[in-house]
C-alpha positions in Angstrom: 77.0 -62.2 35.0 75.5 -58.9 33.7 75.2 -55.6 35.4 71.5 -55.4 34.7 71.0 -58.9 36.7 72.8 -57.1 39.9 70.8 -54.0 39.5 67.6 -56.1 39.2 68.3 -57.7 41.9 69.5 -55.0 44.1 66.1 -53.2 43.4 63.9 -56.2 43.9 66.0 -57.1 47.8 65.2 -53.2 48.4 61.6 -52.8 47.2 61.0 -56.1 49.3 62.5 -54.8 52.2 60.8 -51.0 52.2 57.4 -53.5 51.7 58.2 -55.5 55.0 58.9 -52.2 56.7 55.7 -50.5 56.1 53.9 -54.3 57.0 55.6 -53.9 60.5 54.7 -50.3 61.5 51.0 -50.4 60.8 50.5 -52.9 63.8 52.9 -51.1 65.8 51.1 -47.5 65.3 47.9 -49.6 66.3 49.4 -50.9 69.4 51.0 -48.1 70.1 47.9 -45.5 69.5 45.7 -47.6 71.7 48.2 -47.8 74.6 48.4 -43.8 74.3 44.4 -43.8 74.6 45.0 -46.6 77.7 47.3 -43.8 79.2 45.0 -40.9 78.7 42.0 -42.7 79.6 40.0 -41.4 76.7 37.6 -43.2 74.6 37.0 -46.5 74.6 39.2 -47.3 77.3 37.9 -44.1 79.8 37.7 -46.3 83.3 37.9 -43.4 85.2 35.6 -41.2 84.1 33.1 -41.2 81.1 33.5 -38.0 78.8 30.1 -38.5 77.7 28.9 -37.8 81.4 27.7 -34.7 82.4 29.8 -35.2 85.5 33.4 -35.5 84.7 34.5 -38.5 87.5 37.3 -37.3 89.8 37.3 -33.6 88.5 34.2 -32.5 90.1 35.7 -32.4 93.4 38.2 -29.2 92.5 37.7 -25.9 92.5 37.3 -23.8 89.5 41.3 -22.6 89.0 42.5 -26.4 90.0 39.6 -28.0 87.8 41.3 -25.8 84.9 44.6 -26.3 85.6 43.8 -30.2 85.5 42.2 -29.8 82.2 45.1 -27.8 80.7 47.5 -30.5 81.5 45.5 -33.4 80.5 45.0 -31.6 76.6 48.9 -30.5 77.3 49.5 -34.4 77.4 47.2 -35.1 74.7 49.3 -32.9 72.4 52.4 -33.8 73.6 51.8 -37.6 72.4 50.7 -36.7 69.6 53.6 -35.0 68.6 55.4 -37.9 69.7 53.6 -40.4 67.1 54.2 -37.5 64.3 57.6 -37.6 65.3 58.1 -41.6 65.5 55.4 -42.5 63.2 56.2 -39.8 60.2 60.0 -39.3 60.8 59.9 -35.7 60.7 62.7 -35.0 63.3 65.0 -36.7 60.6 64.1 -33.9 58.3 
């Protein structure tokens, strides 16, 4: 029956909740960074080609100006993801 009860309580629903949220997105930043590496085909998951070849799969067969055009947009899609897990991840398009 006394404010101090309700406050305590209110503060022990919220600090369990903001708990339980953090719980969640750790596995889903794991899941989610490993399907971004499935999608880029980087390390560990590289099917296509194996960075640490001397040959780089697929890209052998282009030219000079395609080979670095190729290269360009697969960093340009490395960055872009990450930016999108800052952005999800960190919430800093709230701020």
């Amino acid at each position: 029956n006394s404010i101090y009860s309700l406050i305590g309580g209110v503060r022990v629903i919220s600090q369990t909740l903001s708990y339980e949220v953090s719980v969640i997105v750790i596995p889903l930043f794991l899941v989610f960074f490993f399907r971004v590496l499935a999608e880029l085909n980087r390390r560990p998951i590289d099917f296509v080609e194996g960075e640490s070849e001397l040959v780089s799969g697929f890209n052998v067969e282009y030219f000079s100006g395609l080979f670095a055009i190729v290269f360009i947009a697969e960093y340009g899609i490395i960055i872009f993801f990450r930016y999108l897990m800052v952005i999800i991840f960190t919430g800093l398009a709230l701020s």
